[in-house]
N, C-alpha and C positions, 0 to 999 in steps of 0.2 A: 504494500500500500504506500501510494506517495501523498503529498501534499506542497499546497506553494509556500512559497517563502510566506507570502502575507498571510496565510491563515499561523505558520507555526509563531510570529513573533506578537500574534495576540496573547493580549492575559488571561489565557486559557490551561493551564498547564498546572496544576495544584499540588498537592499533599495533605490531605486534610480530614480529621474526623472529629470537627467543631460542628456546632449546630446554629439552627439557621441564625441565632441572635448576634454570630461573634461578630464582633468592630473591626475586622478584617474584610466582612464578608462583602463582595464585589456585585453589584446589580445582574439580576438575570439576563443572561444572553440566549438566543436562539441554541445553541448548545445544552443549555440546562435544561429547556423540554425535551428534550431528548433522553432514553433510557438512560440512566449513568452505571458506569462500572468504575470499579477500581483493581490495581492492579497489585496484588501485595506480595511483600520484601519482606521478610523474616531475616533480623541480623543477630547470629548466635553473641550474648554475652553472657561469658561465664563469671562469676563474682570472683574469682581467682587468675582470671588471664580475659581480660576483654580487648578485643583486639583495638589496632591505632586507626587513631580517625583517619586519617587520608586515607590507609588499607580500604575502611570499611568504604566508604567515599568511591572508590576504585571499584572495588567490589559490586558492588550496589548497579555501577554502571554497567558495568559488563555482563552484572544479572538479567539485565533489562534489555541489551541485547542479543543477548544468547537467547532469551523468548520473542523477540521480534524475530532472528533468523531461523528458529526451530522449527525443523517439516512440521512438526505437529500444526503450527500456528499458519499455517499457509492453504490455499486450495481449498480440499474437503478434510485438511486435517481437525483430530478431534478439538484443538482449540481454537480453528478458525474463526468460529462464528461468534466466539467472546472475545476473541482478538477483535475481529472486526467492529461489533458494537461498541466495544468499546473507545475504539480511536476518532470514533463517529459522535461521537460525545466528547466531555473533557478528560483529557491524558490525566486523570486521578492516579495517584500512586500512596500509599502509606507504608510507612514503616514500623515495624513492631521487634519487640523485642522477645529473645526466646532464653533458657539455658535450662541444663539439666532433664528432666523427663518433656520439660515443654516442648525444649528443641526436639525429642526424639518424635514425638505423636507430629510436629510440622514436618519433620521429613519423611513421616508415611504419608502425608497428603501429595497425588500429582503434582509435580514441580520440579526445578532445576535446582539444583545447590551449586554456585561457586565458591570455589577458595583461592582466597588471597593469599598473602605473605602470613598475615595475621588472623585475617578475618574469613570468618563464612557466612554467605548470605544466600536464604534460598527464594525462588520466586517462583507465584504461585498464577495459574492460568486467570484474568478478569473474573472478578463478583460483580456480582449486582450489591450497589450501595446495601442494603438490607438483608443481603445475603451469603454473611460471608460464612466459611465451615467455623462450627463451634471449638474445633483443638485454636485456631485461628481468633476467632472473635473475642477470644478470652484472656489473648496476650494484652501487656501493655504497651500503649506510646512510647510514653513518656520512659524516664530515665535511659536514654540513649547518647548522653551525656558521654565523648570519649577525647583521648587527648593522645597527640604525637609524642611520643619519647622521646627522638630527636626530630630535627626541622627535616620533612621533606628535602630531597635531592633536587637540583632543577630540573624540568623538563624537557625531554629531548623534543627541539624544534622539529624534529623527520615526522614525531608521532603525533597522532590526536591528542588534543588538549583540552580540557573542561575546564574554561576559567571562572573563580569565583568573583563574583560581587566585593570588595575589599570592605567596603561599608555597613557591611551588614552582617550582624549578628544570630547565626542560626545554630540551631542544635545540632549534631550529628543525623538526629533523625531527619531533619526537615532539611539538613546538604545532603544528606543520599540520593531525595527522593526528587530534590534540584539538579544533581549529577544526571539520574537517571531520566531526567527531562531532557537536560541536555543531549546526551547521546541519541533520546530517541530523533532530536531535531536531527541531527546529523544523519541519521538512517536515513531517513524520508528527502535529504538531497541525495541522496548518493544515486549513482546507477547500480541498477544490477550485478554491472561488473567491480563497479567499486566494494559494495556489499559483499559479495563474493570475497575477497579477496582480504576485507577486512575480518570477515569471519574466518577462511582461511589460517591468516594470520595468531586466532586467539583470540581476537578485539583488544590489542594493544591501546593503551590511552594511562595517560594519567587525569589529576584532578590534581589542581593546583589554585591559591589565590593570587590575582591579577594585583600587580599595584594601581595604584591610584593614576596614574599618566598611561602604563598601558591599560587600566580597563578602560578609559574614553577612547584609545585608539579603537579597543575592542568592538565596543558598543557603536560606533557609527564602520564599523569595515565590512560590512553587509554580510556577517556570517550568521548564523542561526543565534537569537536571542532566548530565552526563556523568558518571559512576564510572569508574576506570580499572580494569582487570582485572588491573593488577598483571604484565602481563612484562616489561616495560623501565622504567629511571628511576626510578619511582615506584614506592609501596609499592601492594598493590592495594586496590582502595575508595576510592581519593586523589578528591577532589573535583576535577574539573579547568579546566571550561567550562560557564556558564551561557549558555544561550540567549535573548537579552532581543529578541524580535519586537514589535510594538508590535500586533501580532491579539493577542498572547496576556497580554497584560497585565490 
């Protein structure tokens, strides 16, 4: 499935399981009538080894691609058609936290687990808002709270890059599920063959924070923006993750 440019740089793109009252929350658009699905991220933290935020950051993003490129998710695969509804609606994503028997019961539900350096994060095919699986609905948001041990490396210019927002203040949970926005914008330019090749590849990327001079180059060099829609953290329209692929430069 593709998209243009102008649909992906609306503030369409969320993470969110506020209710309809939060001071975040962005006026209804033609998208919101529409069925909604969300698509969820289960990121293993153990009280004894929680993995490093960029890891999970990393992680998170390539979960999100590994279910865009999965046969399953294409054609008459079995997660076609909640793949499709869903990206027909707002790219909703959340993240939740799992460990110990929690983590065990989310990785018998269908789904992909990747592992980082540190982290493991599994994703799960599109819900319906009201219908997520019960091992699922009963994890928590919140405390996803995680920290680098050392400063991130810098990013290799050859590779894709997920730049953040420098401005802004977000959890671990609510940067995964902004990573994972970002890349998906970056799918959706790609050709075929560039897809091909990036999945090939792994889906090599990092996730890095922009400084303040380059995130304004960032933000007007016409590459895939994420807008946030505004229900958690963030005010809505926050500029949050530029997509920097080296196709689409």
């Amino acid at each position: 499935m593709s998209r243009p440019r102008d649909w992906q740089t609306d503030p369409v793109s969320e993470d969110s399981t506020s209710s309809d009252d939060s001071p975040f929350r962005s006026d209804p658009s033609a998208r919101d009538h529409a069925p909604q699905f969300v698509l969820p991220l289960v990121v293993r933290i153990e009280r004894d080894a929680p993995p490093a935020r960029t890891d999970a950051l990393e992680t998170a993003a390539r979960a999100v691609l590994l279910m865009l490129g999965d046969e399953r998710s294409a054609g008459e695969g079995e997660w076609a058609r909640a793949m499709r509804d869903w990206q027909d609606a707002r790219i909703r994503k959340v993240v939740r936290r799992a460990r110990g028997a929690e983590w065990r019961r989310a990785v018998a539900l269908p789904g992909i687990t990747v592992a980082g350096k540190s982290a493991e994060v599994r994703v799960f095919p599109p819900v319906p808002l009201d219908g997520w699986p019960k091992d699922l609905a009963r994890l928590q948001v919140s405390g996803t709270d995680l920290d680098d041990p050392e400063p991130p490396v810098a990013a290799d210019p050859s590779a894709p890059v997920l730049w953040l927002n420098p401005d802004l203040d977000m959890s671990a949970g609510k940067a995964m599920a902004q990573a994972g926005h970002g890349a998906q914008l970056a799918w959706w330019e790609l050709s075929q063959e560039e897809r091909s090749g990036w999945r090939d590849a792994g889906f090599p990327l990092a996730v890095r924070t922009a400084g303040p001079v380059r995130w304004g180059e960032l933000t007007t060099s016409g590459l895939p923006l994420v807008r946030d829609a505004g229900f958690t953290e963030i005010a809505p329209g926050s500029c949050t993750v530029v997509a920097d692929h080296p196709a689409l430069r």
